[in-house]
C-alpha positions as CSV (number, residue, x, y, z in Angstrom):
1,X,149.2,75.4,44.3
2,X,151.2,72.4,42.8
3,X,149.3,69.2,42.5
4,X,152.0,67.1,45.4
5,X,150.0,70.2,47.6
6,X,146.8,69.1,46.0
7,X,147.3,65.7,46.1
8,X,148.0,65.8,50.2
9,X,145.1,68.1,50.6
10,X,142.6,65.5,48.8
11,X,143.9,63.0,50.9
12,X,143.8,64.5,53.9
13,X,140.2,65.8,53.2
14,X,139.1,62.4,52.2
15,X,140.6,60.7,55.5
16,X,139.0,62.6,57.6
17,X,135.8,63.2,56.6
18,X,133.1,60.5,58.0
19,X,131.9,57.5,55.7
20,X,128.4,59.6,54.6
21,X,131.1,63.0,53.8
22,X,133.1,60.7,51.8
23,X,130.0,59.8,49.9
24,X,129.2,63.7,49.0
25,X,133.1,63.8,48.1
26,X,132.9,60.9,45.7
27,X,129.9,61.8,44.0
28,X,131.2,65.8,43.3
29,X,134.0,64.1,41.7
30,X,132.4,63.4,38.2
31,X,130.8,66.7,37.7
32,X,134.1,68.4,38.2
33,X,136.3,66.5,35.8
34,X,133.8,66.6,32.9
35,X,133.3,70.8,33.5
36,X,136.7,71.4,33.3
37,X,137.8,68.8,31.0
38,X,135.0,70.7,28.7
39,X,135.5,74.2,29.2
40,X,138.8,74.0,28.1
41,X,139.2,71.8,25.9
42,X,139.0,74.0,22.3
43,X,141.9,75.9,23.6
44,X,144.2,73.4,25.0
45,X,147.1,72.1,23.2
46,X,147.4,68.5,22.9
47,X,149.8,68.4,25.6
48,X,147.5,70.0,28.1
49,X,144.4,67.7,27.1
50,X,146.0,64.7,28.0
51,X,147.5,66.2,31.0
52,X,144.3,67.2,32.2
53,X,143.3,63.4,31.5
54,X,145.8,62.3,33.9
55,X,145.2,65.2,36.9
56,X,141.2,64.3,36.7
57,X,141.8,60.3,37.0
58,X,144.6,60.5,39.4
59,X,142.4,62.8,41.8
60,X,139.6,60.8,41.9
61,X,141.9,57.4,42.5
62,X,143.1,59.9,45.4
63,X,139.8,60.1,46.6
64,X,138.5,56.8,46.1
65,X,141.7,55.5,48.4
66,X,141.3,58.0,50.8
67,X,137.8,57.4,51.9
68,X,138.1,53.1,52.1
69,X,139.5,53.2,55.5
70,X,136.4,55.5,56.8
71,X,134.0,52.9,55.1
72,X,135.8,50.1,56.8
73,X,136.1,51.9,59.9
74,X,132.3,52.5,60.2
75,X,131.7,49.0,59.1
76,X,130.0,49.5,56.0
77,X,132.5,47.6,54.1
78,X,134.5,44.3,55.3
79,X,137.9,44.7,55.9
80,X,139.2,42.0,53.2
81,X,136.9,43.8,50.5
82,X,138.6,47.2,51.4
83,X,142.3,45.5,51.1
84,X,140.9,44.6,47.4
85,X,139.1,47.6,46.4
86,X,142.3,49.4,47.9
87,X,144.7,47.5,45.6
88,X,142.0,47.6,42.9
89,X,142.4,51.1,42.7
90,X,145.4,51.2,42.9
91,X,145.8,49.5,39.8
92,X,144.3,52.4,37.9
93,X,146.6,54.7,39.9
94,X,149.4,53.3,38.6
95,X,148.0,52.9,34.8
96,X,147.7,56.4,35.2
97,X,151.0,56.6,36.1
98,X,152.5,55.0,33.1
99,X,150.3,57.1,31.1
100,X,151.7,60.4,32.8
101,X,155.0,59.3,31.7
102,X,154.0,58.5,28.1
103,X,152.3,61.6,27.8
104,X,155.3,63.6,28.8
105,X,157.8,61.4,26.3
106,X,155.3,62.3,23.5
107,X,155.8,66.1,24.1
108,X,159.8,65.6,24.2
109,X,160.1,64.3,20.7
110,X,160.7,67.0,18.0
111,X,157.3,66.3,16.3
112,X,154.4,65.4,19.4
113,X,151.6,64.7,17.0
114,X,147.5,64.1,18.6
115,X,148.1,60.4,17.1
116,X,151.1,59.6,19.5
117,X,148.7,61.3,22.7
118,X,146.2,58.7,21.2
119,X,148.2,56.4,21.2
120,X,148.9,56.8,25.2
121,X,145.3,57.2,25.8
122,X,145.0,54.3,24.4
123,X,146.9,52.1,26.4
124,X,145.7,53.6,29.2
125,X,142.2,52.6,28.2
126,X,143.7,49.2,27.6
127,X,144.8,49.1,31.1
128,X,141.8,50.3,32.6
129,X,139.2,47.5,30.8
130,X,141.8,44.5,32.0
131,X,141.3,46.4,35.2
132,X,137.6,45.6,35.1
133,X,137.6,42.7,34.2
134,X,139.9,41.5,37.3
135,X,137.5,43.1,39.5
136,X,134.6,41.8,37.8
137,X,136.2,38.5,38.4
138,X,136.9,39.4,42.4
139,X,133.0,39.2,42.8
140,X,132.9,41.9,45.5
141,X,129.8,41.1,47.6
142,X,129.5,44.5,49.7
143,X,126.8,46.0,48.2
144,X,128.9,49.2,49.3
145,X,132.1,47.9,47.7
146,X,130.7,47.4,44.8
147,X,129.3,51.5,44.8
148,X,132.7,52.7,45.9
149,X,134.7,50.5,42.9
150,X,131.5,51.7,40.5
151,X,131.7,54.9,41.1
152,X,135.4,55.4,40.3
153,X,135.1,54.0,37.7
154,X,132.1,55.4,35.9
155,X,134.0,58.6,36.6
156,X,137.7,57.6,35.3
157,X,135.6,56.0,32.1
158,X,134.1,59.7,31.8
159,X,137.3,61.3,32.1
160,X,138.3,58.5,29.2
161,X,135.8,59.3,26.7
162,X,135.7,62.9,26.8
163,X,139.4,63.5,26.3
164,X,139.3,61.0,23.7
165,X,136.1,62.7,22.0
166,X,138.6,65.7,21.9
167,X,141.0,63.6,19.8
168,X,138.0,62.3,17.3
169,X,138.2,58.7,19.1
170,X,135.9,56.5,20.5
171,X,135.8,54.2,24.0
172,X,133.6,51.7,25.2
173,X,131.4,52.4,28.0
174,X,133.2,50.9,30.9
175,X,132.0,47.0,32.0
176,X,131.1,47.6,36.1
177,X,131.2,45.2,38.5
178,X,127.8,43.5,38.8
179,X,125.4,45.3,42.0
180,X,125.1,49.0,42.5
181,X,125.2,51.5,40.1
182,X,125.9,55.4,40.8
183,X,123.3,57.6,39.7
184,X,124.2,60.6,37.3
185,X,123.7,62.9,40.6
186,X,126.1,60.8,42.5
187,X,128.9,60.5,39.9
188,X,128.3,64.4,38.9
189,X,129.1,65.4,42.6
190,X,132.0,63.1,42.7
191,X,133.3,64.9,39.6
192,X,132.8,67.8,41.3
193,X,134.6,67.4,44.2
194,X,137.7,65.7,41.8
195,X,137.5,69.4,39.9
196,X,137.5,71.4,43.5
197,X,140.5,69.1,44.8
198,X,142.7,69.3,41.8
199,X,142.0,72.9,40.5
200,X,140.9,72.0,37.0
């Protein structure tokens, strides 16, 4: 299955499910993306680590968009705080984005060394800490915004530091926005659900 086909199939998933299904898809997402990103990572080429960087983020953006409109639909979040957490997210998807295409310029050049996929991980990382901080600074005051937004995030920052520990680098744990916290069983069924939906 190509990842457009997975891509429309996570969102489709996520749109339809109801507001406490979207919570069981969120929370599989983490466990996923750090299995995968594990189990293969001592025989993956540099290429294909960073790649897998950018599928695991990018499907659980995909997921973390797709299930705002059923929160504000059941009223568990205001509608102005899902615009923002909408476009907040969005943000990272298109960081992503511009990592994706670094990523891909690295392994065109005749010598695409693991400092130059650092290098991309790195200013995707930049991206995703300014990210924070404008969101810390939008003061969400949902305490269900404020899960949603955390929970992506504690997941993307996993994703961030284990394909990074695979290059010998370090990140920061991500800043969160002040309020709810996920719970490791929460964020390892999100990643579980980001693994199912992408195929890594």
């Amino acid at each position: 299955m190509t990842r457009l086909s997975n891509k429309n199939r996570i969102l489709t998933a996520s749109t339809t499910k109801s507001a406490s299904e979207g919570l069981y898809m969120r929370n599989s997402l983490t466990a996923l993306l750090l299995l995968a990103l594990s189990l293969t990572a001592c025989k993956q080429s540099d290429y294909q680590k960073a790649d897998a960087a950018y599928v695991a983020i990018d499907g659980a953006v995909t997921i973390g968009l797709g299930v705002v409109p059923s929160l504000v639909a059941a009223g568990k979040i205001p509608a102005s705080e899902g615009q923002t957490l909408t476009a907040q997210l969005g943000l990272l998807g298109s960081a992503n984005h511009a990592y994706k295409s670094c990523i891909d310029n690295v392994l065109q050049t005749k010598l695409p060394t693991a400092g130059k996929f650092v290098a991309c991980l790195s200013l995707l990382a930049d991206s995703f800490y300014h990210n924070q901080q404008a969101a810390e600074a939008l003061r969400y005051t949902n305490p269900q915004t404020i899960a949603e937004y955390n929970l992506v995030v504690s997941v993307v920052s996993n994703v961030l530091h284990q394909v990074m520990a695979q290059f010998n680098q370090m990140t920061p744990a991500a800043p969160m926005v002040a309020g709810a916290t996920p719970t490791k069983s929460e964020i390892q069924q999100f990643e579980g659900q980001v693994r199912a939906a992408t195929g890594l």
